[in-house]
N, C-alpha and C positions, 0 to 999 in steps of 0.2 A: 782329637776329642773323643773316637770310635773310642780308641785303646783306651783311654783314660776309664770310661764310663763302663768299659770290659771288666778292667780290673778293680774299679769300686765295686759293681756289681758281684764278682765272683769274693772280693773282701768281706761283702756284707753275707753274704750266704753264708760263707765260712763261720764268721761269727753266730750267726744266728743257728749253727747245724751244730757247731759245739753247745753252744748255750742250748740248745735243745736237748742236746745227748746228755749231761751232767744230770739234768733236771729229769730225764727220762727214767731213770728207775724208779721215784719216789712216784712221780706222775702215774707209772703203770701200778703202782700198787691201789691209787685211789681210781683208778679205770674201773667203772661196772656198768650196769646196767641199772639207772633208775626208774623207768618206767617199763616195764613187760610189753612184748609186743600182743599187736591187736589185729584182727584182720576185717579189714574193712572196705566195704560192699563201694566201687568207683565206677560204674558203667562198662563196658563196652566187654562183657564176659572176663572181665579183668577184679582180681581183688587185689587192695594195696595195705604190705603190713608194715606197721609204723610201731618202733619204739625207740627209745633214747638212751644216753648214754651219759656218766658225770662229767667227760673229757668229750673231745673232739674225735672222729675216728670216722672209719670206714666202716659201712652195712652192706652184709650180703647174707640172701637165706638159700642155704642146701634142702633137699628135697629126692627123693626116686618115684616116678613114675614111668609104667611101663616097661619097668627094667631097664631105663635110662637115668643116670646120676644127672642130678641139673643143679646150679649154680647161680644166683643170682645176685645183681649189684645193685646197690644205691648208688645210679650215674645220669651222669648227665652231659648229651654230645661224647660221648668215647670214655669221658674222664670219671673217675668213680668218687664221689664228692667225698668230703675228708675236716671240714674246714665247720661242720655243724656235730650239733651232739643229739638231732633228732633225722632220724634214718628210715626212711620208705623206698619198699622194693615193691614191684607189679607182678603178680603173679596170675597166670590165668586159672580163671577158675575151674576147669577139668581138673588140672592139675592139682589141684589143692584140698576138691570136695572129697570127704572120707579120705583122706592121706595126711601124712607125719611131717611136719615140718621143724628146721631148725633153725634159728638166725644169729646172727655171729657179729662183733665189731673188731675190730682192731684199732689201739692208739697210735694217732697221728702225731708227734710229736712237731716234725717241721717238715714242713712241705717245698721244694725248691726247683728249679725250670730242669733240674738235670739228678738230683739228689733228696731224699728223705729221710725221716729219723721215726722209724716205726717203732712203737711199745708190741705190749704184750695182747692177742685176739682172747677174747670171751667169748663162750659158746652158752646158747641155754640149751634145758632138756628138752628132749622132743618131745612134743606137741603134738597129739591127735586131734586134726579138726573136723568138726562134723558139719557136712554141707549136707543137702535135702538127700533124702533116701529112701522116697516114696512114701513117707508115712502117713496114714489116715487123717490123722489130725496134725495142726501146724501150730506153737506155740510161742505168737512176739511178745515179747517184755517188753512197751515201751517208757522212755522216762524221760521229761524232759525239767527243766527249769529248775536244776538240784544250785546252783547259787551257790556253789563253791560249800555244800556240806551234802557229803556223802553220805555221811553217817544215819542220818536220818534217813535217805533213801534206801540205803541198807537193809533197816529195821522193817522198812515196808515191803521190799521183797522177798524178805524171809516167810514172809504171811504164804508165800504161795507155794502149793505141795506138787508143785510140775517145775520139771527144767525149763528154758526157754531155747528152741531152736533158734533163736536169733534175736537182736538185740538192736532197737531201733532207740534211737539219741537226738530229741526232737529240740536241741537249741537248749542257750543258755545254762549251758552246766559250769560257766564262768561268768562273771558280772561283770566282767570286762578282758581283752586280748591284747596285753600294753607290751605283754614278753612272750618269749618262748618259754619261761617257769609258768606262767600261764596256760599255754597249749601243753604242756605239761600234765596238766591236771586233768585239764580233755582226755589224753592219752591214759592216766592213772583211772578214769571212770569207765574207761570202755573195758581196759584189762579189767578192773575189779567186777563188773558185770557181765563179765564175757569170757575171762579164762584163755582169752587169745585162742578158745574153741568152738566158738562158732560165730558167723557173720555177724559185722554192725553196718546197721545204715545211719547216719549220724547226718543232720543236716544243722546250719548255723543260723541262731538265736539274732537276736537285734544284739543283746548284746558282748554275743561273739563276735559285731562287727565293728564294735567298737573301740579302737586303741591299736597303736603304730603297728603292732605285730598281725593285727586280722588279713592283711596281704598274703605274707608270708604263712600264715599257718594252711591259707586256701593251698599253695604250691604245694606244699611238702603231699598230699592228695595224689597229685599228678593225673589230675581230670583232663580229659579229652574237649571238657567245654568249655565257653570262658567266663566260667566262674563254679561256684559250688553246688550246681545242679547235675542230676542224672536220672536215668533210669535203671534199674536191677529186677531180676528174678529170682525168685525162689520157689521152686517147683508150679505150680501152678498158680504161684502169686506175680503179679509184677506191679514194681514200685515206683513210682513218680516224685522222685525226694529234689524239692525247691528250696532256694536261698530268698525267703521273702523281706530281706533287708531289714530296713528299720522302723523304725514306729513314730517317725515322726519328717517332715519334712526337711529337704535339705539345709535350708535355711537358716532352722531351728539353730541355737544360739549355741546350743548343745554341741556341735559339730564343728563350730571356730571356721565356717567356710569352708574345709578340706577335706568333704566328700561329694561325691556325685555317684549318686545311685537311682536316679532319674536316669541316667543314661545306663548304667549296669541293669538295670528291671528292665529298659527296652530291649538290651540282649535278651535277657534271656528272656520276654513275652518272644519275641520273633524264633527262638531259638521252641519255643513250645508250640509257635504256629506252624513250624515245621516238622513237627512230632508226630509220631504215629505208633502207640502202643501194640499189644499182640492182640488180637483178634480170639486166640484161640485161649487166651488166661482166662483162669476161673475167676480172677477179682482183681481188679484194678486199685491198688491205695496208694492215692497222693499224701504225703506225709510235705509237712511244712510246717514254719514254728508260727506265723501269724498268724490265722484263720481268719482274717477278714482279707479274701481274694479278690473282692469286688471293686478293692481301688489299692491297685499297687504301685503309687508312682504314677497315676492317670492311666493307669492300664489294668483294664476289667476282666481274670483270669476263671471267671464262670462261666461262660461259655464254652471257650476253650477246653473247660475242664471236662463238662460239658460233653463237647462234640469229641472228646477223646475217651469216652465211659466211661471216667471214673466212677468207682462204685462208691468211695468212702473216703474222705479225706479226714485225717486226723491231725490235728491243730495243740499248739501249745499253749503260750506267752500268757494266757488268763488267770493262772495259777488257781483251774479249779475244773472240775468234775462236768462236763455237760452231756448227754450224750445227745442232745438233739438240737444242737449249735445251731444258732443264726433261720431258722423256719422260716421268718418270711423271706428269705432267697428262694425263689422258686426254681431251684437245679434239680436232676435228677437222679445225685447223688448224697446220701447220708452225710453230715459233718458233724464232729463230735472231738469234744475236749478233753487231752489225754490226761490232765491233774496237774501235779508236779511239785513244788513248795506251796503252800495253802497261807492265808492270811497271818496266820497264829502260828507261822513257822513250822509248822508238822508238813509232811509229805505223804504225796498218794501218788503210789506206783497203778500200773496197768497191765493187765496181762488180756492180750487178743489170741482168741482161738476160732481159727481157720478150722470148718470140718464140711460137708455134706452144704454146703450151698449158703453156708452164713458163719457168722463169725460171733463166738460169744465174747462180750468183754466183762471183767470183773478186776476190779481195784481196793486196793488197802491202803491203810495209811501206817504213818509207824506207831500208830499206840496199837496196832494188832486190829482195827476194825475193819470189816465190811464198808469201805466206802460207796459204794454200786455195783450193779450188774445188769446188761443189756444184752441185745441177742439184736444185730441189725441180718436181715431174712433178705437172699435173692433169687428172684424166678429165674 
């Protein structure tokens, strides 16, 4: 029976290595790249760049630092994954801030226990990223709740006559995570507002968590926690970016019985009881897409937030402008709502400026207006 199931085995590889190789040259012609990579902000002095591919294949990013060539792989346990068309490599962040990056795939055609059938590697141009580099003043774009139209968001960031050092993506820039052409689109907004040149801190919307693929898209990240929380820095900033689930309870009818995120919010509340931000940052901002922290799952994250100084949390999911969110919470930190789609379908982007002990914020929408501007002051 060994031998039998030897030789069916090596029978079927055969077939499928040929049938791979015929269809291989036509296959490498339609090989590219559809989504631009991004690089984006994962915790632990780590950044993870993520783009895709029309076929199946292999990701790795080259790179020189300190007059070292380095090489990196999309792997996982030894093996360099081959069998996806969305590709994330970790790179740490020394290595990356103010330096050239390049990322590269190759087509898989078939992949076998001893044998494969590789196309042709695509390289992009390299890529100058700009990480912090002491400058006076600090400049986040953030956006969240674009609902699968870009385009409008677009229009509202043109409004503003400064680049953005970084690029924060406060949930639901999809209305739902049912595929990977979905996460897809995640990736096509980070590139389109980022350039794949400077940091995104990107946290998930209620309804990025919803539909078969919201597991999967958390992995491709390759977060150190277990789930889609972290913290990051940016020069004298450091970020607290939460996964505040969903907006409604488990229950709810909405959800067909198959989720439990009563138990995922217990992680990570205990996951934030054990937190301990820098002492020595000039500002503390908690980014997350709900802004009502005061019951998440029966778990009350204002205090917490609280006893970890946050200066300023910045919130999504309302699809509107506040800058003085929720006042009778008596915390003692600012909370304020970053815009995003508006009632009447229009969008209002956000720009925060970091300078001298406060942060100015000012927002547009895309018919070119003034939607607000505020100044939150710290002693």
């Amino acid at each position: 029976m060994y031998e039998f199931n030897m030789v069916m085995n090596v029978i079927i590889s055969a077939i499928l290595v040929i049938q791979s190789a015929l269809c291989l040259p036509l296959n490498s012609l339609l090989f590219r790249f559809d989504t631009k990579a991004s690089v984006f902000e994962t915790g632990d002095g780590m950044y993870t760049l993520i783009w895709s591919t029309s076929l199946p294949g292999t990701g790795y990013v080259t790179y020189e630092y300190e007059g070292e060539e380095y090489t990196v792989t999309d792997s996982e346990y030894a093996a360099m994954r081959t069998t996806d068309t969305v590709h994330s490599v970790r790179v740490p962040k020394e290595h990356l801030d103010n330096n050239t990056y390049t990322y590269h795939s190759q087509h898989i055609g078939t992949r076998r226990a001893y044998v494969a059938v590789k196309g042709r590697t695509i390289s992009s141009s390299p890529v100058e990223f700009k990480g912090y580099s002491g400058q006076d003043e600090i400049h986040a774009l953030v956006l969240s709740d674009i609902h699968e139209n870009p385009a409008n968001a677009q229009k509202a960031v043109d409004c503003f006559d400064i680049e953005p050092d970084l690029l924060i993506l406060n949930g639901d820039l999809v209305s739902y995570m049912t595929s990977e052409v979905k996460f897809k689109q995640v990736l096509s907004d980070a590139h389109r507002f980022s350039g794949g040149e400077i940091p995104v801190l990107y946290t998930r919307g209620n309804h990025e968590n919803r539909g078969e693929y919201g597991p999967d898209s958390v992995r491709i990240f390759k977060l150190s926690t277990a789930g889609m929380y972290y913290t990051c820095e940016y020069g004298p900033i450091q970020f607290l970016c939460l996964d505040s689930g969903e907006d409604k309870a488990d229950s709810d009818w909405t959800y067909s019985g198959l989720v439990d995120y009563t138990s995922y919010i217990a992680e990570e509340t205990q996951w934030l009881e054990n937190l301990t931000l820098d002492e020595d940052a000039q500002y503390r901002i908690c980014v997350t897409h709900i802004p009502n922290v005061g019951n998440r799952y029966g778990n009350d994250w204002r205090d917490i937030l609280s006893e970890l100084g946050v200066d300023l949390l910045v919130g999504g999911h309302k699809h509107r402008i506040n800058f003085e969110y929720n006042l009778k919470d008596e915390v003692p930190y600012y909370q304020m709502l970053d815009g995003g789609k508006t009632r009447d379908d229009g969008y209002i982007a956000t720009m925060l400026t970091f300078k001298e002990g406060q942060i100015d914020v000012l927002c547009y929408d895309n018919e070119k207006q003034m939607r607000g501007e505020h100044t939150f002051t710290f002693s």
